[in-house]
NUDO-855676 format. One record per residue (C-alpha): y negated, z negated, x; residue number from 0. Coordinates in steps of 0.05 Angstrom, whole numbers, plus 5000, padded with zeros to 4 digits. Example, Ala and Ser with C-alpha at 12.3 -4.5 7.8 and 13.67 -1.06 7.14 Angstrom:
<rs>
R, 5090, 4844, 5246, 0
R, 5021, 4857, 5273, 1
</rs>
This chain:
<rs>
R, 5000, 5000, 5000, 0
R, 4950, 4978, 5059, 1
R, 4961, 5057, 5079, 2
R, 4943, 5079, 5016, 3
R, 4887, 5045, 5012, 4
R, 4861, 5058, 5074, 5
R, 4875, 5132, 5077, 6
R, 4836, 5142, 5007, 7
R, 4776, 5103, 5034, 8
R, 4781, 5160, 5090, 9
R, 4773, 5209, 5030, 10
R, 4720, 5167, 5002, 11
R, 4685, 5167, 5070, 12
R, 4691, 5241, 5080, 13
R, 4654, 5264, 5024, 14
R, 4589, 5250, 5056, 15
R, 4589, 5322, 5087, 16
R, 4572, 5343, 5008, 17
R, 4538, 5274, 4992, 18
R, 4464, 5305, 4980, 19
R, 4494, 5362, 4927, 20
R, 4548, 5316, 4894, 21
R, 4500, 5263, 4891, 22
R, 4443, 5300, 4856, 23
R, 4494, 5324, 4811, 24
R, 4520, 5256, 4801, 25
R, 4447, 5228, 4788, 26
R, 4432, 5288, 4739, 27
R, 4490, 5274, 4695, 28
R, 4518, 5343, 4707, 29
R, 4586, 5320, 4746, 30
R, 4630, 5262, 4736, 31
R, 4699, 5233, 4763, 32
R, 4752, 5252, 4726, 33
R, 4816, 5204, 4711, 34
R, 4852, 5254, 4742, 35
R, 4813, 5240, 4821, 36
R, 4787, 5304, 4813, 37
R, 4709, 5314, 4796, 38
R, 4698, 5345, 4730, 39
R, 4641, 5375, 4690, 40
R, 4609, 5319, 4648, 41
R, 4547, 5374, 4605, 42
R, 4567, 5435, 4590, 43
R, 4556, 5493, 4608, 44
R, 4558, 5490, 4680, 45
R, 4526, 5529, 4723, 46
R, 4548, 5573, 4772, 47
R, 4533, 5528, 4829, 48
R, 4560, 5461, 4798, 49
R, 4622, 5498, 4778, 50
R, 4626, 5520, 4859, 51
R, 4607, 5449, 4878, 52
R, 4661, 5423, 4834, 53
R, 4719, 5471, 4860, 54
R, 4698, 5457, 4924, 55
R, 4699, 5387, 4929, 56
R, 4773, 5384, 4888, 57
R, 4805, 5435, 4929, 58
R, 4792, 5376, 4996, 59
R, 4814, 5325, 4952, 60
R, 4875, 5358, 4928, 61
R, 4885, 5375, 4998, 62
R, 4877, 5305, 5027, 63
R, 4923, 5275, 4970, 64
R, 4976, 5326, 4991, 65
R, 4969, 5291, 5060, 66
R, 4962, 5228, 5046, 67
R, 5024, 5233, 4999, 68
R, 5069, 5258, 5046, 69
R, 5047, 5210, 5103, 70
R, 5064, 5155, 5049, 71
R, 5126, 5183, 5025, 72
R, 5092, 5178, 4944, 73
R, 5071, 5236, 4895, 74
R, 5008, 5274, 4904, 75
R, 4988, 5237, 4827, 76
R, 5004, 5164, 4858, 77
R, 4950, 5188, 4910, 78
R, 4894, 5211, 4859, 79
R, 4915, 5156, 4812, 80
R, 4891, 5105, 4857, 81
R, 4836, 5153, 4888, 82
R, 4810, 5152, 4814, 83
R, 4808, 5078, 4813, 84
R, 4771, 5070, 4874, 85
R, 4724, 5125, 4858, 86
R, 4704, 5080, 4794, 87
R, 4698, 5017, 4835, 88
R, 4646, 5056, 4875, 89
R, 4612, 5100, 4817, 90
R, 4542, 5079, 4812, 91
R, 4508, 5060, 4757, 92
R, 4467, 5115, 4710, 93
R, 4537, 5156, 4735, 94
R, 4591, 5180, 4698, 95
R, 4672, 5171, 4697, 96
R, 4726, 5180, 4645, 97
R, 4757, 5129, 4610, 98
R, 4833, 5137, 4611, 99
R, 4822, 5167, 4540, 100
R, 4783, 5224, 4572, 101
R, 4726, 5196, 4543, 102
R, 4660, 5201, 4588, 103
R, 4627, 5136, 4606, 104
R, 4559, 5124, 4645, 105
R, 4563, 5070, 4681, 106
</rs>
């Protein structure tokens, strides 16, 4: 578990290379975290750029789940699972997250 943990504070801690555009998108209500660990589109429609933004940032989670999965010998979900709850922990308020009932919440 300790490996878990500290490989999906890694992830956490290597999303400050896109921290300026996933943070304005954050603070404009346009982007949210999914219960899935993914990022998701909170208003729609999206534009062209959030919808990049979005892919973008999921593919190197997806990526880094895969990784961290197999160096923990769990699933891929396990990994986003508890990459969702973190993300929560650390969502700031005026910021949005889904419930488990795919419900959108502002924090």
């Amino acid at each position: 578990m300790k490996k878990i943990l500290t490989a999906i504070l890694l992830i956490l801690s290597m999303q400050t290379a896109w921290a300026i555009d996933l943070q304005d998108a954050k603070s404009q209500g346009l982007v949210g975290e999914a219960n899935t660990g993914y990022l998701a589109v909170v208003q729609e429609p999206a534009s062209t750029e959030v919808k990049a933004l979005i892919a973008d940032v999921n593919a190197k989670r997806k990526a880094q789940f895969e990784r961290t999965a197999k160096k923990t010998n769990i699933t891929a979900r396990q990994v986003s699972n508890r990459f969702y709850e973190l993300a929560i922990e650390k969502t700031k308020p005026g910021h949005y997250y889904q419930d488990a009932s795919g419900n959108w919440k502002k924090k």
